[in-house]
N, C-alpha and C positions, 0 to 999 in steps of 0.2 A: 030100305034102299040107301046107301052110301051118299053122300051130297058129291057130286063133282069135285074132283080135286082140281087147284088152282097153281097154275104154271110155277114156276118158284125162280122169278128171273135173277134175284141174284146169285144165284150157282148156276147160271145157266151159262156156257163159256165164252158163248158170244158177248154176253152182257155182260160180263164178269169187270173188265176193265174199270165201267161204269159205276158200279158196283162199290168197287175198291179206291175209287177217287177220292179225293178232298182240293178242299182251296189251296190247302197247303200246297198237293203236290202240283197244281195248276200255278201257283206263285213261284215253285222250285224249278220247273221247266221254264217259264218265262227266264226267271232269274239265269239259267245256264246258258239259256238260248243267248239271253242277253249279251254277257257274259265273253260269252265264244265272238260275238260280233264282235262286238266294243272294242276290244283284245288285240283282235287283228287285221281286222276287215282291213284297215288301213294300209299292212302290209303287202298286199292283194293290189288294190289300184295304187300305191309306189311301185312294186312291179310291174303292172302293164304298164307303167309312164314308162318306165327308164327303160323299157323293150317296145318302146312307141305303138304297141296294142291299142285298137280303135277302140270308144267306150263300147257297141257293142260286143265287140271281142272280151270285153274286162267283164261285161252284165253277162255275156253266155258262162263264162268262168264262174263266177257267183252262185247263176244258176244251175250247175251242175256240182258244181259242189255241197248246193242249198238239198236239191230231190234227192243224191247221194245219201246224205247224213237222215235225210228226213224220214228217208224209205226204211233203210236198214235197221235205224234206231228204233223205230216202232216195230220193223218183223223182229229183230233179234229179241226186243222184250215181249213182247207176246208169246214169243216162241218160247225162250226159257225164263219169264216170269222174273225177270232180276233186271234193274235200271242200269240196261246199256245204251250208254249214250256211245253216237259217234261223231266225230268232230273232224276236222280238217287240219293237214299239218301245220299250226302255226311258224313251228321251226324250218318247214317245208320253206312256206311264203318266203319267210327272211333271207334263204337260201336264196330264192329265185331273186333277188331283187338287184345280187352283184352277176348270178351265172346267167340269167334269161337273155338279157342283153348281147350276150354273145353266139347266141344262137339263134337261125331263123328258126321262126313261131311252128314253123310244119314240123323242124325238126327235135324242137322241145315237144311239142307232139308224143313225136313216137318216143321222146325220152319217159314224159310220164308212161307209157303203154309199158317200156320195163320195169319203170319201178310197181309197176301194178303186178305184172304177172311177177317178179319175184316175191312180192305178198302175198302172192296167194298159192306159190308153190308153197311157202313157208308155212302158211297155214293147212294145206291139205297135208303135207308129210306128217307133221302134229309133233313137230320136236321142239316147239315152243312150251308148251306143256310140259313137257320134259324138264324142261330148265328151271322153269316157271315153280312145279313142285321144290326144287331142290332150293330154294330160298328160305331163309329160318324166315319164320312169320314177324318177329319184332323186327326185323330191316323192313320188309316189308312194309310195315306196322309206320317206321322212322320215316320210309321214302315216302308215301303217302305225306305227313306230315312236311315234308320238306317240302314238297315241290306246292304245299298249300299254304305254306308261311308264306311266302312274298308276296302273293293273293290278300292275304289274312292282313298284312302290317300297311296296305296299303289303304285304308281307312284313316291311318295317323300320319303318313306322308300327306295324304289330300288335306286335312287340316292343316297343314300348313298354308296353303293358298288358297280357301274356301274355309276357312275355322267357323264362320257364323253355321251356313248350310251342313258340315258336318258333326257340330255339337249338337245340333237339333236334332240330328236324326241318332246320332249316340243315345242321347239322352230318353228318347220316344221309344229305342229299341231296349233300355236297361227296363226304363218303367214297362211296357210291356209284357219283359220278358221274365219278370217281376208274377203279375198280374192274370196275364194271360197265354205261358209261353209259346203256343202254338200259332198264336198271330202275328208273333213278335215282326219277322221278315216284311208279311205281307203290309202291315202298319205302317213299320216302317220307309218302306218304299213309297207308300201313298202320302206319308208327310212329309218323306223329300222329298216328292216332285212336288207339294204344294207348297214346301218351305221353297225350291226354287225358282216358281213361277213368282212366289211373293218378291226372291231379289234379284228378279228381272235376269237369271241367267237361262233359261228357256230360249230359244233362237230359232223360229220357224218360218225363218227368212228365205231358206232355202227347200224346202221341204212341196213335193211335188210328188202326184200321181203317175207309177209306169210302171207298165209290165217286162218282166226280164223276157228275152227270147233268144232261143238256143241257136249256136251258130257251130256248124259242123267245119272243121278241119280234117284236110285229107292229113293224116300220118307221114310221116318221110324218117328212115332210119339213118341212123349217121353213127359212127364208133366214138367220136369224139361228143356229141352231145347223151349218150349213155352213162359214158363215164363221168362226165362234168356234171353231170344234169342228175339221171336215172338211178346211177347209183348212189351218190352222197343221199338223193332222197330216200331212197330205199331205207338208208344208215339213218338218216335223220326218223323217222318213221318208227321206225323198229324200238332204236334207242331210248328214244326221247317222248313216246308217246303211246306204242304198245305196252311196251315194260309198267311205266307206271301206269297204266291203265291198267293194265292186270294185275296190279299191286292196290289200286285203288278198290277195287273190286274184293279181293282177298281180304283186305283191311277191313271192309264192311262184312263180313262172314258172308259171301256169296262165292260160291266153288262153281261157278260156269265154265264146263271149258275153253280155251283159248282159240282152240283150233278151228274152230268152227266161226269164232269171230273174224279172227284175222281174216281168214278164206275166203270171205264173207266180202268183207269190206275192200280185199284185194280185186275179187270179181267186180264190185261196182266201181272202184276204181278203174277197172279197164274198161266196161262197158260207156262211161264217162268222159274218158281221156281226152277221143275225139270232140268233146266240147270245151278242150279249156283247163279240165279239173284237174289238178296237180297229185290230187291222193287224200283220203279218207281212212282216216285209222280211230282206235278205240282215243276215248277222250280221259283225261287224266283230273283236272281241275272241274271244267263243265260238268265230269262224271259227279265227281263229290258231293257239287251242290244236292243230285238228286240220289244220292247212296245215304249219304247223312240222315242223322236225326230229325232233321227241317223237313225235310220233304214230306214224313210220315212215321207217328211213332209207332205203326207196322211195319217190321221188315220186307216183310212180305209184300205189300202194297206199294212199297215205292218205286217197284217197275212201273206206277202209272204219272210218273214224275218224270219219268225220259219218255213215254208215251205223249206227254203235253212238249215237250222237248222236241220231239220230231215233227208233231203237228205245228209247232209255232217257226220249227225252220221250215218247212214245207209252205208255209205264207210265207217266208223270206225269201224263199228262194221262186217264187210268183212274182213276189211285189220286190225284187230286188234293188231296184235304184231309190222308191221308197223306202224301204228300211231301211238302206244307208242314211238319205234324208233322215228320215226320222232318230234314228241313234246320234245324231252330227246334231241335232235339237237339245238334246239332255249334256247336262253338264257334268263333263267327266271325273267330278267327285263321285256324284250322285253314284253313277254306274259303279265306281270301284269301291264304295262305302259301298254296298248292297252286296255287294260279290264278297266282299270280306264277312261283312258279319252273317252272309249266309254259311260262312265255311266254320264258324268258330267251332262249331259243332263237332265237325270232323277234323279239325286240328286237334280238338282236346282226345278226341279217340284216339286219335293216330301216336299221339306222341303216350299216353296212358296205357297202349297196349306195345309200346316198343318198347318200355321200361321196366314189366314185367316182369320178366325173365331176366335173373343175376345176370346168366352166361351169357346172354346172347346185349346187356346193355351197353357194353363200350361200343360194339361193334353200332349197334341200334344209333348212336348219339354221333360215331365218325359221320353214319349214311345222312342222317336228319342234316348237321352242319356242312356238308359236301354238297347237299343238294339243296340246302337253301342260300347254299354263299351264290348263287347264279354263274359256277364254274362251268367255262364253256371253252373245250379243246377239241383240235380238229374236227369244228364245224359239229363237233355236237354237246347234250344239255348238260346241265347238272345233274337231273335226275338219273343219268346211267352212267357218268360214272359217281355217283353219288351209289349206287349199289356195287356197281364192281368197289369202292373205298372201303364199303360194310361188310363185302361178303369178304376180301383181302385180311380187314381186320379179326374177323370170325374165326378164318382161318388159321391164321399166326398164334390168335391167341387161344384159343382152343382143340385145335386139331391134333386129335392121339387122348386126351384126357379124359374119362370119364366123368 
C-alpha cells in the first residue's frame, strides 16, 4: 500500500505568497509604504487647509486613498505575479493645493470623478500599451534612473543637517552590505531609529490613537472645475506617474500589460472619488524600492514586496491620523536615508542598462539629465518630458539609419 501523500503547500496557489516571502521583501514594502507617506502626506493636509476642509474631511481623503492603493496593489500582484505597486498622485496633491481652493469641495468632487473616468477609458481602449511598446528600452532604462536620483542623492543633502545620525547609518549599511548583503536595508533602518532615539530626535509628543472614517460627498459637476481641476489631473497622472511607472516596471524585466493597470486603478479612483480621493495611479519611486534587487534576489518573488506594501497601506489607511502621528515622530533624515539607500540598487540598474546600447546612449543620457534636473513645465514633471527629450533626441539622431 502507498503511504498517504502529504499536501504540498508551498505550490499550493493560495499559499503561494507565503511561500515566496522574505524579511527582505517585508522591509521593502514597509520601506515604500513609508516612503509614499513621508513624501507627501504633507501635501494632502496643506490642501484641505487652504480649501478650509474639516479634519474629518482631510482623514476620509487619506482614507480612501489609503483602501484604494491597498486593495488594487495586492489584487493586481497577485493577479499577474509582478510588484505592482499603487500609489497616489503626489503631483496630483501639489496641484490641489493652488486650484482646490477655488472650487467648492462638492464640486472638486465631481472634478476628480472625471479625471477617474478618463483613466480608465484610457486604459480599457489599451492605446497606452501601444505607446508604451514603442519606447527604446535604454530611455526607458535612463527614465527609470532619473526620476530615482533625487530620491537616491537625498541621503547626502540630509547630511548636511543630521551628519552624526546619517554617518552612522551609511556606515552600518557599507559594513553590512559588505557582510551580509541581504540584510543590509533591514539593519540599517533598525540602527537609525536607534541611532535616533540615542539623539533625542524621536518626538512622540504628538502621536495618538484613531481610526480614519469615511465621509461621503454628494458630487456636483461644473465645466469650470473639470477643466481647472479634472483635467490638469488627468495630465498630471498620465504624465508624470503612469509613464514612469510603466518604465519602472519595464526597466525591471517585468512585461505586464499597462492596460489592464491603468483601468484598474481608473475604476477605483471613481468608485473612491465620492470620499475625498483625488486619483490612484501606478507608482514610479515607491514601485522600485520593491522591483529592485533589495526586495528579493528572486525576480519572481518580489511581487510579495508590493503584497506587504498594500497590506501596510491598508493599516494606514485604518489607523490614518495615527500614521500621520507616527511618521511626524521619525526624523526626516532617517526616512530619506532609508528611501535612498533602498534605491541604490535600482539606480545602478537603471543607469547600466541605459548605456548599453551605442545608438540609443546619447538619447539614454539627454532622458536620465532632463528628468533628474526636477524640470517642471505646464504644471507637469520631469519624468515626461524627460522622455519626450530622449525619444526627440533618438529621433534626430538616428532616424533613417541603419
Amino acid at each position: 500500500m502507498n503511504p498517504p501523500s502529504t499536501p504540498d503547500f508551498p505550490t499550493s496557489p493560495a499559499l503561494r505568497p507565503f511561500a515566496d516571502t522574505s524579511l527582505h521583501a517585508i522591509v521593502a514594502g514597509f520601506v515604500a509604504m513609508m516612503t509614499g507617506y513621508t513624501s507627501s502626506l504633507v501635501l494632502m493636509f496643506q490642501a484641505g487647509r487652504a480649501a478650509h476642509l474639516t479634519d474629518a474631511q482631510i482623514s476620509s481623503w487619506i482614507w480612501a486613498l489609503s483602501i484604494g492603493m491597498a486593495l488594487t496593489t495586492i489584487g493586481l500582484s497577485l493577479r499577474y505575479r509582478a510588484p505592482i505597486v499603487i500609489a497616489w498622485s503626489t503631483p496630483g496633491a501639489a496641484l490641489l493645493i493652488s486650484s482646490l481652493p477655488h472650487a467648492a469641495y462638492p464640486e472638486a468632487i465631481g472634478a476628480f470623478i472625471v479625471c477617474a473616468v478618463l483613466l480608465t477609458v484610457v486604459g480599457l481602449t489599451g492605446w497606452f500599451d501601444t505607446l508604451m511598446k514603442k519606447i527604446p528600452a535604454g530611455i526607458a532604462a535612463a527614465l527609470l534612473a532619473g526620476i530615482l536620483f533625487e530620491i537616491g542623492i537625498e541621503i547626502f543633502r540630509a547630511a548636511q543637517y543630521q551628519t552624526t545620525l546619517v554617518l552612522i547609518m551609511f556606515a552600518v549599511y557599507l559594513v553590512v552590505k559588505r557582510a551580509a548583503p541581504r540584510y543590509a536595508i533591514v539593519t540599517t533602518l533598525v540602527a537609525g531609529t536607534a541611532a535616533a532615539g540615542a539623539l533625542g530626535l524621536l518626538d512622540f509628543s504628538h502621536f495618538h490613537v484613531a481610526l480614519a472614517k469615511p465621509v461621503f460627498t454628494m458630487p456636483s459637476f461644473s465645466l469650470a472645475a473639470a477643466i481647472s481641476i479634472g483635467i490638469p489631473l488627468f495630465v498630471v497622472a498620465m504624465a508624470s506617474q503612469n509613464v514612469p511607472g510603466i518604465a519602472v516596471l519595464r526597466a525591471d524585466g517585468y512585461t505586464t500589460p499597462s492596460a489592464p493597470l491603468i483601468a484598474t486603478t481608473g475604476l477605483a479612483s471613481l468608485v473612491l472619488a465620492p470620499f475625498g480621493s483625488h486619483g490612484i495611479n501606478l507608482a514610479a519611486i515607491t514601485a522600485a524600492i520593491c522591483t529592485g534587487p533589495e526586495a528579493h534576489e528572486d525576480r519572481s518573488k518580489r511581487y510579495t514586496a508590493a503584497l506587504w506594501c498594500g497590506v501596510f497601506y491598508l493599516i494606514a489607511g485604518i489607523f490614518g491620523a495615527t500614521i500621520a502621528a507616527l511618521f511626524a515622530a521619525l526624523p526626516k533624515a532617517l526616512v530619506v536615508s532609508v528611501a535612498a539607500l533602498a534605491l541604490f540598487g535600482s539606480i545602478m540598474g537603471g543607469l547600466t542598462n541605459a548605456m548599453q546600447d551605442v545608438k540609443q546612449r546619447e538619447a539614454a543620457l539627454v532622458t536620465f539629465m532632463v528628468t533628474a534636473s526636477g524640470l517642471t513645465l505646464l504644471s507637469v514633471g520631469s519624468a515626461f518630458w524627460g522622455l519626450v527629450a530622449g525619444v526627440v533626441t533618438q529621433i534626430v539622431l538616428n532616424a533613417g539609419r541603419r
